[in-house]
DRENDOKOL-968255 format. One record per residue (C-alpha): residue in one letter; x negated, y negated, z negated; residue number from 1. Coordinates in steps of 0.2 Angstrom, whole numbers, plus 5000, padded with zeros to 4 digits. Last residue first. Example, Ala and Ser with C-alpha at 12.3 -4.5 7.8 and 13.67 -1.06 7.14 Angstrom:
BEGIN
{S,{4932,5005,4964},2},
{A,{4938,5022,4961},1},
END
This chain:
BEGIN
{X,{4933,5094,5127},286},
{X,{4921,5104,5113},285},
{X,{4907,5098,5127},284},
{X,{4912,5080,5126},283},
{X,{4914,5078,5107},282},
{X,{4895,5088,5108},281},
{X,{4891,5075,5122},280},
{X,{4898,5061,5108},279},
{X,{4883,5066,5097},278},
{X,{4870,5066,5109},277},
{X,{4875,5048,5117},276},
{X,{4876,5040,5103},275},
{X,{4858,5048,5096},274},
{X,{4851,5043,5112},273},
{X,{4857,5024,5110},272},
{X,{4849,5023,5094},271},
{X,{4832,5030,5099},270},
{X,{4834,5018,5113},269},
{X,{4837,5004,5101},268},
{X,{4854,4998,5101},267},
{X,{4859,4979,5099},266},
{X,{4858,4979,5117},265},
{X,{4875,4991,5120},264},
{X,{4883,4980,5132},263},
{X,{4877,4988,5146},262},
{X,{4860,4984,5143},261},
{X,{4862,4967,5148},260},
{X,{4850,4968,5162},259},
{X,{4860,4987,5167},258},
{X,{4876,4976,5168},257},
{X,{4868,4963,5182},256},
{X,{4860,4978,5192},255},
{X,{4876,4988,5190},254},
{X,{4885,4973,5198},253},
{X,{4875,4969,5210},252},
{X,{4870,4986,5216},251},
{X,{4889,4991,5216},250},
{X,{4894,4974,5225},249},
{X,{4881,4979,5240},248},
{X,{4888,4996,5243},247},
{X,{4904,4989,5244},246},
{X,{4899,4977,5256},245},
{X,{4892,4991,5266},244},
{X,{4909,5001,5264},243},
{X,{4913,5014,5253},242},
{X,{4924,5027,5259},241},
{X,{4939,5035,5253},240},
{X,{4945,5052,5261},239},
{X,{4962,5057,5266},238},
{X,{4970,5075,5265},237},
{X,{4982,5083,5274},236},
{X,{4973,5086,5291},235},
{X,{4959,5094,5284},234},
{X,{4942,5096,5293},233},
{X,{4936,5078,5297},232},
{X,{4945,5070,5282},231},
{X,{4953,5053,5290},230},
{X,{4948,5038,5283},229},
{X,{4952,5026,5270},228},
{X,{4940,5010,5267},227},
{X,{4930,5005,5252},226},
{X,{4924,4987,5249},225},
{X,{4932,4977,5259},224},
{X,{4943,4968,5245},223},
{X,{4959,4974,5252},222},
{X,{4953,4991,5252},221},
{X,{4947,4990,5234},220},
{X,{4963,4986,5228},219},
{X,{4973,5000,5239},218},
{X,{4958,5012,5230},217},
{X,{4965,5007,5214},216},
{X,{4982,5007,5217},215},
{X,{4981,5024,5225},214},
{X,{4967,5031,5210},213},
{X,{4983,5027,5196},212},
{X,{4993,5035,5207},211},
{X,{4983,5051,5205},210},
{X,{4983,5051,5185},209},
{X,{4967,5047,5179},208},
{X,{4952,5058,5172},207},
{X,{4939,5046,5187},206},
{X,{4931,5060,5192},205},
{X,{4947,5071,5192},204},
{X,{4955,5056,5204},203},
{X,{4941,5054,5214},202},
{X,{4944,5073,5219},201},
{X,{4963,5069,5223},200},
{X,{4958,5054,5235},199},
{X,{4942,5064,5245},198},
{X,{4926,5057,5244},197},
{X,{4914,5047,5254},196},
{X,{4898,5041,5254},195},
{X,{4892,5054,5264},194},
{X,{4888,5064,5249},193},
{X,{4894,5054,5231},192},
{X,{4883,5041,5223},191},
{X,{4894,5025,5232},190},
{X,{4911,5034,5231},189},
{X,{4909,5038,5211},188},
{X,{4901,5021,5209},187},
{X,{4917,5012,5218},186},
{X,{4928,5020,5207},185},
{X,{4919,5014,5191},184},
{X,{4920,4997,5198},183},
{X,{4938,4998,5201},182},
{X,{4941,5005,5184},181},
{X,{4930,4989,5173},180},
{X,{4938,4977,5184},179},
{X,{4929,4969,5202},178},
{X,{4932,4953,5209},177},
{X,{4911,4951,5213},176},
{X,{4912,4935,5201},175},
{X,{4922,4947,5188},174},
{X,{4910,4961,5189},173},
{X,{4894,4954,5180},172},
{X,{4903,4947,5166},171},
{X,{4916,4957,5165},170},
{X,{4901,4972,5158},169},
{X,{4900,4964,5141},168},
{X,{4918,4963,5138},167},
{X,{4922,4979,5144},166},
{X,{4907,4984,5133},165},
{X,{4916,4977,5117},164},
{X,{4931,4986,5123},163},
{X,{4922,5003,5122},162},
{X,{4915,4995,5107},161},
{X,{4934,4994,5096},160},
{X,{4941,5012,5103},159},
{X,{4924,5020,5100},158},
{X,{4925,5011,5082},157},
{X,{4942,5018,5080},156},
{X,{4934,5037,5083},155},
{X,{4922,5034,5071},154},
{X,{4930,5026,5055},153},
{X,{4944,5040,5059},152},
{X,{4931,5053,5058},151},
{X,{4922,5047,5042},150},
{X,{4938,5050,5034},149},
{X,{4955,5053,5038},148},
{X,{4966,5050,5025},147},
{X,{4983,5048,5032},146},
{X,{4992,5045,5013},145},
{X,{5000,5028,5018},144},
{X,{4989,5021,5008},143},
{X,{4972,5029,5014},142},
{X,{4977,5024,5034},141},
{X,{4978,5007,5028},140},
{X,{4962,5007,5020},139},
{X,{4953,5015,5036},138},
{X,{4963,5000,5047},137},
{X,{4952,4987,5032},136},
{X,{4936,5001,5037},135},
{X,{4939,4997,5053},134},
{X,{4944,4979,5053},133},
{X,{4926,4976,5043},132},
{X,{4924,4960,5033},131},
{X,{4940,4962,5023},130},
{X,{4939,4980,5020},129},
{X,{4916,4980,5015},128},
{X,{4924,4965,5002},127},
{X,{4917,4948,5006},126},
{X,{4906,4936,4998},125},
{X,{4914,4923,4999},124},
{X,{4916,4908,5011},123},
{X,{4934,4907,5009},122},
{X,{4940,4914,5026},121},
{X,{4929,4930,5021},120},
{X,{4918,4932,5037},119},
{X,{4925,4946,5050},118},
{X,{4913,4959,5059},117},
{X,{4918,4963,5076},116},
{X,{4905,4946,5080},115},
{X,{4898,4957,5096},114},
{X,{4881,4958,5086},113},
{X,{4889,4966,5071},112},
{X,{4900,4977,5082},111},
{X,{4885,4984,5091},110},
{X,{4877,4988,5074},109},
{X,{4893,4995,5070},108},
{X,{4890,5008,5082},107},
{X,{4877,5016,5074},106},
{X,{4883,5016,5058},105},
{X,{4902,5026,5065},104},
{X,{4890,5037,5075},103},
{X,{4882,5044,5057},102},
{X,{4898,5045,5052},101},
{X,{4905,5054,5062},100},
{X,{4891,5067,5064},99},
{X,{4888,5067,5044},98},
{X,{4907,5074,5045},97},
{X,{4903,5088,5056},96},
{X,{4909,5084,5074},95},
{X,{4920,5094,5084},94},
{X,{4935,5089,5076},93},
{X,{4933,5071,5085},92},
{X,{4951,5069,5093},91},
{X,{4957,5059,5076},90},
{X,{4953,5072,5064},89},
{X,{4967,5084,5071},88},
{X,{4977,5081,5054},87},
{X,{4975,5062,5055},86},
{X,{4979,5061,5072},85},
{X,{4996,5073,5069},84},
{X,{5001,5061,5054},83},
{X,{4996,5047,5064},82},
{X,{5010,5050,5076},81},
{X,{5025,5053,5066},80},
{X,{5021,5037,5056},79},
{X,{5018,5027,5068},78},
{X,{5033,5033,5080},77},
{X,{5042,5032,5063},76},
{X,{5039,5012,5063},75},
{X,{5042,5011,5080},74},
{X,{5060,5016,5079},73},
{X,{5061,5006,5062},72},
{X,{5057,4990,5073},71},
{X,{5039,4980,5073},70},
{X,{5042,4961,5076},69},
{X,{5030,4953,5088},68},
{X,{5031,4936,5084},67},
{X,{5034,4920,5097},66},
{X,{5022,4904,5096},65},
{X,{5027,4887,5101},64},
{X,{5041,4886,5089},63},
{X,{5032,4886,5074},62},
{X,{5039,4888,5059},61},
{X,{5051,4903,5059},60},
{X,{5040,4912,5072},59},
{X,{5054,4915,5086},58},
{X,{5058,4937,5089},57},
{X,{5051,4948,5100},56},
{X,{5054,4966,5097},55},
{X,{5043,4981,5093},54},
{X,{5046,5002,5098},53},
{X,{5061,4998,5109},52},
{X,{5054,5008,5120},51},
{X,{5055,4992,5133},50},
{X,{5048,4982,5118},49},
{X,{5034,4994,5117},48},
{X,{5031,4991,5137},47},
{X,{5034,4972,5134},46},
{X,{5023,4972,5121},45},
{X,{5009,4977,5131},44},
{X,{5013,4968,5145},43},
{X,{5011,4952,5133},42},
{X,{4996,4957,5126},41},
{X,{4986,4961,5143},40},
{X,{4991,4943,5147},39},
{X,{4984,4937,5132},38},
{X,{4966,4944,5135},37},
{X,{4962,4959,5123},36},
{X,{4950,4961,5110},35},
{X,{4965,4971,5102},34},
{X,{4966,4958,5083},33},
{X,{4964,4943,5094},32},
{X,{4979,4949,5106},31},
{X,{4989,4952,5091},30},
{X,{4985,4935,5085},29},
{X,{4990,4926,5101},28},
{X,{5006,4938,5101},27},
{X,{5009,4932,5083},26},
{X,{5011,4944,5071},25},
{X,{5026,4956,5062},24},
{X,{5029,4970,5049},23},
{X,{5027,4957,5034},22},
{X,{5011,4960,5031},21},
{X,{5003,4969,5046},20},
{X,{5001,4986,5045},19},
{X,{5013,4991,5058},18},
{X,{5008,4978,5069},17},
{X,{4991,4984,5068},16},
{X,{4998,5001,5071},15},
{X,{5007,4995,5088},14},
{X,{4995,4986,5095},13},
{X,{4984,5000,5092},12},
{X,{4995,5015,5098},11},
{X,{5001,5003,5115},10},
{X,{4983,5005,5119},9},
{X,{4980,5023,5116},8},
{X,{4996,5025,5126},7},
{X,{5012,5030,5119},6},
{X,{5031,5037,5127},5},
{X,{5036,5044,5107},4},
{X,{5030,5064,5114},3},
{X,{5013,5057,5122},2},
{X,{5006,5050,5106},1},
END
């Protein structure tokens, strides 16, 4: 994705655009179809806009509602891009085939609970494509001649339940103030020595980009719950800290997620371990 200027997120909004029937969808749908809240639509598609990947243009119909309209730059970023994915079996070559599909079962039963799973809009029984948006994005793929198998069922169900758990874990992190990243931070800096860590080690604990860890850590300075101080043996490099009332959010919030099971409660254990052993061999082979 990196050579077209792509994110993961800006893929998917861009492939569902891509296969939509007439190249184009409502921003409210779009949203709909990513899990995501409308206002992480519209930066979305202002970035591919910027790319000049998908333009807005009025819905011929209603004029409350504005299409996103995928361009012929973005359709060959599409194509050029799930062509490699496809060949490198979607970032899961180190799993067997059984593997991947064995993780893509699992996980539907977390995207059955979580209403992933669409009814036919008549009331009939529906096809395993219409009721399935992974299996109907599967379908796609098979058209265009990007067959991917059991891997790409499994890798786009990661996609669609790590959102799921997002969901799931707002719940206990919005009242504190806190998004899926910054609480993640403040876990690192609550279980590591001394409390305290310095900025570019958080930074390969978290896998994201230094600036990335800035902005968060300027966030969670504001809030009172990590503060920067001064590394007591190297003058070049500073050290975030989690405050008491940091302290006291993490144990809220992980309490409130771990009585929801993380959003992963339509798992049984035994379930849950077999997730969790199969993507470590992903993770080991990374």
């Amino acid at each position: 994705m990196r050579p077209v200027h792509l994110t993961s997120a800006k893929h998917e909004a861009l492939a569902i655009v891509y296969f939509s029937r007439h190249g184009e969808l409502p921003l409210g749908r779009l949203g709909e179809r990513l899990l995501v809240h409308p206002t992480s639509v519209t930066s979305t598609v202002d970035a591919l806009e910027r790319l000049g990947l998908l333009r807005r243009t009025r819905h011929p119909t209603d004029r409350r509602a504005t299409l996103a309209r995928i361009t012929p730059k973005g359709r060959r970023a599409i194509q050029q891009t799930c062509t490699r994915l496809g060949a490198q079996h979607s970032g899961l070559d180190a799993l067997g085939a059984d593997e991947a599909q064995q993780l893509f079962d699992v996980l539907a039963r977390v995207r059955a609970a979580a209403g992933d799973l669409k009814p036919a809009d008549d009331g009939a029984e529906p096809s395993a494509e219409a009721a399935d948006p992974v299996l109907e994005a599967e379908a796609h793929w098979a058209r265009e001649g990007w067959v991917d198998g059991p891997w790409f069922r499994a890798a786009f169900s990661i996609y669609r339940v790590a959102d799921l758990v997002r969901q799931s874990n707002d719940l206990a992190l919005r009242p504190l103030q806190l998004t899926h990243v910054r609480h993640e931070a403040l876990a690192v800096l609550f279980f590591a020595d001394d409390g305290a860590m310095p900025m570019g080690r958080l930074s390969q604990h978290l896998m994201v980009h230094p600036t990335s860890v800035t902005s968060t850590v300027d966030t969670l300075q504001r809030l009172g719950y990590v503060r920067r101080t001064p590394h007591p043996s190297d003058r070049r490099t500073t050290l975030a800290r989690i405050t008491p009332k940091g302290s006291r959010a993490v144990a809220a919030s992980a309490a409130a997620m771990a009585q929801a099971r993380c959003g992963l409660g339509a798992l049984s254990t035994s379930q849950a371990r077999a997730v969790f052993n199969v993507l470590a061999t992903v993770r080991l082979a990374a």
